[in-house]
C-alpha positions as CSV (number, residue, x, y, z in Angstrom):
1,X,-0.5,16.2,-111.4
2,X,1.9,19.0,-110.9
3,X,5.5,19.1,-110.4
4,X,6.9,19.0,-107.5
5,X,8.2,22.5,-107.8
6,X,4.8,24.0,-108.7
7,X,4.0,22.5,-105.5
8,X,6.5,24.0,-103.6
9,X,6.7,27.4,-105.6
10,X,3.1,27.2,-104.4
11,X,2.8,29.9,-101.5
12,X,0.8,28.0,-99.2
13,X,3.4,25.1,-99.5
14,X,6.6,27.4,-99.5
15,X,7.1,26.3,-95.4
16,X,7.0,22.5,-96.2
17,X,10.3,22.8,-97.9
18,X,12.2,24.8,-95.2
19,X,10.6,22.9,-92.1
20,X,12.6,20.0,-90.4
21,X,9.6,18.4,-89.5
22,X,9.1,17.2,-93.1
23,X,12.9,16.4,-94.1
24,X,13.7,12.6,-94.5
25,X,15.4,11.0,-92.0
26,X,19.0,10.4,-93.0
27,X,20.5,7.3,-93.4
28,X,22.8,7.3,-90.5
29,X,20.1,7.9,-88.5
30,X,17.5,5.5,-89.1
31,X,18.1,2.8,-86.5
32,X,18.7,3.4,-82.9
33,X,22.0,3.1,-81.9
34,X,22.8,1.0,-78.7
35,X,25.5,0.7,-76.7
36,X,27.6,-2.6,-75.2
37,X,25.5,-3.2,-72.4
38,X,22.5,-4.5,-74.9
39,X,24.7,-6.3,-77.9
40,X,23.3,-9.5,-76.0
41,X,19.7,-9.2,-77.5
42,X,21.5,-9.7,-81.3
43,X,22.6,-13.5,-80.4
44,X,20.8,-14.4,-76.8
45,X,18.0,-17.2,-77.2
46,X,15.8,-15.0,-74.7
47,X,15.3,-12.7,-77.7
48,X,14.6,-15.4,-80.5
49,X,11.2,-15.6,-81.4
50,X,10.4,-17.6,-84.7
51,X,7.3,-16.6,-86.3
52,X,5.0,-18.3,-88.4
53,X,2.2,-15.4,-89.2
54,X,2.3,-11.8,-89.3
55,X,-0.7,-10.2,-87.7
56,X,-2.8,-9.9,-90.2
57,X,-2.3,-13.9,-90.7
58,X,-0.3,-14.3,-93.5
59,X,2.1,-16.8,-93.6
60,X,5.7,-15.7,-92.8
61,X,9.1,-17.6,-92.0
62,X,11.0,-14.7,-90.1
63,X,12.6,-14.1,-86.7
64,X,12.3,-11.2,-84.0
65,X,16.4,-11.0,-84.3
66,X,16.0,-9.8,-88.3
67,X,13.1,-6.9,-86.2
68,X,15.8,-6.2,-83.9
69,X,18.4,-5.9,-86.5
70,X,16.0,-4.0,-88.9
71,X,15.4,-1.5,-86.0
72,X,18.7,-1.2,-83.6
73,X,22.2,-1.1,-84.4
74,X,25.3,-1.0,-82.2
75,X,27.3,2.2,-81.3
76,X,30.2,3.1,-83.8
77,X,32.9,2.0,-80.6
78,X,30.6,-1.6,-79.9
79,X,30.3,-2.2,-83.6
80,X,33.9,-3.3,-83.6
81,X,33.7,-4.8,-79.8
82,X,30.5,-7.1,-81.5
83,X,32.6,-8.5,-84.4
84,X,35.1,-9.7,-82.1
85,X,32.4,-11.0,-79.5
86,X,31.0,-13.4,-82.1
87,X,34.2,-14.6,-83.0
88,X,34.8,-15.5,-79.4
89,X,31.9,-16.8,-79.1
90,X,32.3,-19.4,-81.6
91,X,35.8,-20.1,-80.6
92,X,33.7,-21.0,-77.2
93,X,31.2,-22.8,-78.6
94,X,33.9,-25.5,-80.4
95,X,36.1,-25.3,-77.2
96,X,32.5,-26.3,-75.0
97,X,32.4,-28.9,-77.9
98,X,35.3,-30.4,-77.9
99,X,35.8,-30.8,-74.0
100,X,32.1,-32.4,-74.3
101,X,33.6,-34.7,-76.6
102,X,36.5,-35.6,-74.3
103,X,34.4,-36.0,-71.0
104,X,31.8,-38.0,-72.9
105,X,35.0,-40.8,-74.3
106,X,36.6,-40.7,-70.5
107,X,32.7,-42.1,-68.6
């Protein structure tokens, strides 16, 4: 095989190298970026599948949040509003727990 600049030395390749088209994606680029009104679909149950083969059959063990994660990420200004979310969330979660506990004692 050649090297890759023979290849693009090449004349009939020259416009590969200065077309966009062909460029890689860069890194900052490669998920979608999504704003606040969607950071529900990262932690909602609606969005939670579990899957047990991929579709060719194979066994697997992963999730549709890991796709959605793989795929989408939050807006630079939500990325922050998200952290805090799930930490409220879990302070929730134990407060729902602990009044659950406390109803649950007083019947």
């Amino acid at each position: 095989m050649s090297s890759q600049e023979e290849i693009l030395s090449d004349g009939r390749f020259s416009c590969v190298a200065r077309d966009p088209r062909f460029w890689e994606m860069p890194e900052k680029e490669h998920k979608v970026k999504i704003d606040k009104r969607f950071r529900a679909m990262f932690h909602d149950k609606k969005f939670k599948l579990r899957y047990t083969v991929d579709k060719r059959g194979r066994p697997v063990n992963y999730t549709s949040t890991e796709n959605l994660r793989k795929f989408y990420a939050l807006s630079e200004s939500d990325s922050d509003l998200s952290e805090s979310d799930s930490k409220e969330l879990t302070v929730k979660k134990k407060k729902k727990k602990k009044g659950k506990g406390k109803g649950g004692a007083d019947s």
